[in-house]
VOGU-3710 file (C-alpha; in Angstrom, 3 decimals, decimal comma):
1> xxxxxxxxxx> -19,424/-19,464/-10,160  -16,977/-16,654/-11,003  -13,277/-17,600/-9,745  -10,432/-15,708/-9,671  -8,899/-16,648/-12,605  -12,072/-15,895/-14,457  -12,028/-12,161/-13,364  -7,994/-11,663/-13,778  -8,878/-12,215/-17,551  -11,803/-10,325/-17,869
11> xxxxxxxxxx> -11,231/-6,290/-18,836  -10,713/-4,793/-14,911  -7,960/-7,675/-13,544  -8,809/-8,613/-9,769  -6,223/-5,852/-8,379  -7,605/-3,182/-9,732  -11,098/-4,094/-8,799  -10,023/-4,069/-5,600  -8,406/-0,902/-5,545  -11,899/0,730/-7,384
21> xxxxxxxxxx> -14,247/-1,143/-4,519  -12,156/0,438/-1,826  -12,453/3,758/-3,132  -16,086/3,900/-3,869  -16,914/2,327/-0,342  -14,860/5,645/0,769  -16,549/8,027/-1,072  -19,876/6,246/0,223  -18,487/6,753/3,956  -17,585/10,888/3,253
31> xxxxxxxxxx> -21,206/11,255/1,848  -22,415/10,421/4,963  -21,239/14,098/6,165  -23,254/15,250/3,273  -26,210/13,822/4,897  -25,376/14,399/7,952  -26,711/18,544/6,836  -30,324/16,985/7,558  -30,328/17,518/10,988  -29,331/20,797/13,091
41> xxxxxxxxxx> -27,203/18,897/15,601  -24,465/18,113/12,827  -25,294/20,499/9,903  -22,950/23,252/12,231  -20,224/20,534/12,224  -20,094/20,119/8,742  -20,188/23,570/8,136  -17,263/23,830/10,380  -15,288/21,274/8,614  -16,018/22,807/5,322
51> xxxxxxxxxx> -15,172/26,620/6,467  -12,180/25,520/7,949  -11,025/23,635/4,672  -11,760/26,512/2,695  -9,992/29,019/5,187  -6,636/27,036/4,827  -6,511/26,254/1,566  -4,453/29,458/0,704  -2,102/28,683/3,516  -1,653/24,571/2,649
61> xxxxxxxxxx> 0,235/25,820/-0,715  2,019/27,781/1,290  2,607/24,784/3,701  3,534/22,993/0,265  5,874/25,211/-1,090  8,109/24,819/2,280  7,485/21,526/2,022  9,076/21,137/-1,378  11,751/23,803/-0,820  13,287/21,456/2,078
71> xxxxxxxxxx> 12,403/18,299/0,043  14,345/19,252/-3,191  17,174/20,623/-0,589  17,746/17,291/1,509  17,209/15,270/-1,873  19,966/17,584/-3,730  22,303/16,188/-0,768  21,546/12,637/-1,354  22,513/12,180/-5,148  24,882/9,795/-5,563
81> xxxxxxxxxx> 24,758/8,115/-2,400  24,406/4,625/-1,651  22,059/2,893/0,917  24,386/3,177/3,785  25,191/6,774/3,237  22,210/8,211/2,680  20,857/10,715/4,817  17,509/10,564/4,296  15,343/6,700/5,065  14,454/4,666/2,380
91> xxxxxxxxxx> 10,552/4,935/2,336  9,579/3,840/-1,429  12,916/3,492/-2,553  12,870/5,964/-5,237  14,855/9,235/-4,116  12,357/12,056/-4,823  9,335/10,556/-2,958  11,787/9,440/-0,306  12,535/13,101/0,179  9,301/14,812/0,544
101> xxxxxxxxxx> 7,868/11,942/3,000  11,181/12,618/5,139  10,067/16,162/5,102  6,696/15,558/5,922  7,754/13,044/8,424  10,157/16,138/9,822  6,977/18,196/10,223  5,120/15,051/12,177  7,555/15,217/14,565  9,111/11,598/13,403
111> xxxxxxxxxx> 12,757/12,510/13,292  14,851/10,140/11,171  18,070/11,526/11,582  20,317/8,489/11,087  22,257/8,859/8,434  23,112/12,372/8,748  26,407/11,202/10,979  26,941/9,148/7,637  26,846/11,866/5,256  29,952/14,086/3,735
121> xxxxxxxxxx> 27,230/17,463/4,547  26,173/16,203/8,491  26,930/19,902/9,400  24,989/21,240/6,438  22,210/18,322/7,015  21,917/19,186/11,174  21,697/23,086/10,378  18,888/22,575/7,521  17,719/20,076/10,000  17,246/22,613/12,638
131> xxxxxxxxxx> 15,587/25,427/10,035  13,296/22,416/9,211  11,799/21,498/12,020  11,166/25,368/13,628  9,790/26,294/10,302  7,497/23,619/9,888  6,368/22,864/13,112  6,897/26,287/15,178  5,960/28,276/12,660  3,564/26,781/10,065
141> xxxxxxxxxx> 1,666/24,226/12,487  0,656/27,417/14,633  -0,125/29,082/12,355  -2,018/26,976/10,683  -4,007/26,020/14,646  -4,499/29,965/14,851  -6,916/29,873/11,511  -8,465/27,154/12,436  -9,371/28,738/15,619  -10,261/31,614/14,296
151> xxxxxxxxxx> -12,376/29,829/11,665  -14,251/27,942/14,986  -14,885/31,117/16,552  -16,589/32,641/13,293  -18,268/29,986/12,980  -19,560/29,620/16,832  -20,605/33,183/16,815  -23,655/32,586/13,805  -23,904/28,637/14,910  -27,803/28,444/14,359
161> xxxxxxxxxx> -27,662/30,484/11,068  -25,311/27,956/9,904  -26,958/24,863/10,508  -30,011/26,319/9,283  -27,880/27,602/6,150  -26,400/24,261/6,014  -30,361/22,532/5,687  -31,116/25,350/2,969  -28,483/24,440/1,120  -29,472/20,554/0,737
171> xxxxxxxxxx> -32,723/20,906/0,106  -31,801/23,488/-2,900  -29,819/20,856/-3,917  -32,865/18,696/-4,197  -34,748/21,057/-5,547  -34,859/19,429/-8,801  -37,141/16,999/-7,827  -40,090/18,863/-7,620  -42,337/19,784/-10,556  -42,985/23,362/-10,425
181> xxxxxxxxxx> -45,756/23,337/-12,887  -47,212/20,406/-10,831  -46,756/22,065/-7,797  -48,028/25,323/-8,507  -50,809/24,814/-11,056  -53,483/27,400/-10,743  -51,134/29,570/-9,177  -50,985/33,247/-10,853  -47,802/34,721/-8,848  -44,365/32,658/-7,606
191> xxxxxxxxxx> -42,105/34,691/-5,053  -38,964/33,355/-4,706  -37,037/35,223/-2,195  -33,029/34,955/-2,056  -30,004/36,762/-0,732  -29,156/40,673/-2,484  -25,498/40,212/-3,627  -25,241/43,648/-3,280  -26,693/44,500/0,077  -24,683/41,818/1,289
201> xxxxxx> -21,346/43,540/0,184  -22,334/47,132/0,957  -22,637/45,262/4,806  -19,670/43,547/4,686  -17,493/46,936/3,775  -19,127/48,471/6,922
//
């Protein structure tokens, strides 16, 4: 019987086995939406999710940049404060991280607004407070619902052709397992038929 003890001295100590179970029984969960491409009823749903993840991606370091701007802002104000007088919540403790979760929390909606009455800048911090919040959550968050939508009504208008595209695309990815020379033995011709790159961009500049 393996105890505890055993396994803290062995190469991977108990804590960090932990923390390597927890993320492989993750990554076992998400491919389940890989698998989920096998039938018609969800294959549009994950091609959804994955349209819609590659339609923002652009606009999330966007999202980011704002994000950091503010961050490096609020955490420019709180140098050389002490517990009590800072104007920003302690999160992790360590001022930079403490920062851009305040931001993020900012664009959640979770206002933590405290210690700005504190602070030698409470003006500065409620007017940057202000700019904040519309930016982040007027602005960006719409913006970022008005892709999404858009993405859902692409996607909605082809929604057969994508599942089915969805199915082609696993079993290509399977593909491997088949023995061609097995498979087609005694066959003179093979016509594989697949998508003209070209044709397909002459239609899309229609």
């Amino acid at each position: 019987m393996i105890t505890n003890s055993a396994i803290d001295n062995s190469f991977f100590p108990i804590i960090w086995l932990r923390a390597y179970v927890a993320i492989a029984c993750f990554i076992m969960w998400i491919k389940v939406f890989y698998w989920m491409r096998l039938f018609s009823s969800t294959a549009y749903y994950v091609k959804l999710i994955t349209q819609t993840l590659d339609d923002v991606m652009l606009f999330l370091l966007l999202c980011l940049i704002i994000l950091f701007a503010f961050a490096n802002f609020f955490y420019m104000l709180n140098i050389g404060t002490d517990s009590n007088n800072a104007a920003l919540p302690v999160y992790t403790g360590l001022r930079i991280p403490d920062a851009i979760i305040a931001i993020f929390q900012f664009a959640l909606g979770q206002f933590a607004t405290d210690g700005f009455i504190n602070s030698d800048y409470d003006i500065l911090l409620w007017i940057s407070f202000n700019v904040c919040v519309f930016l982040m959550i007027v602005v960006f968050m719409n913006m970022i619902i008005a892709i999404m939508g858009n993405t859902f009504a692409n996607v909605m208008e082809a929604k057969k052709e994508n599942a089915l595209d969805e199915i082609i695309s696993l079993i290509y990815d399977h593909i491997w397992l088949l023995d061609f020379k097995e498979e087609f033995r005694g066959v003179k011709y093979i016509i594989r038929a697949a998508p003209d790159a070209v044709l397909s961009n002459e239609l899309e500049d229609v």
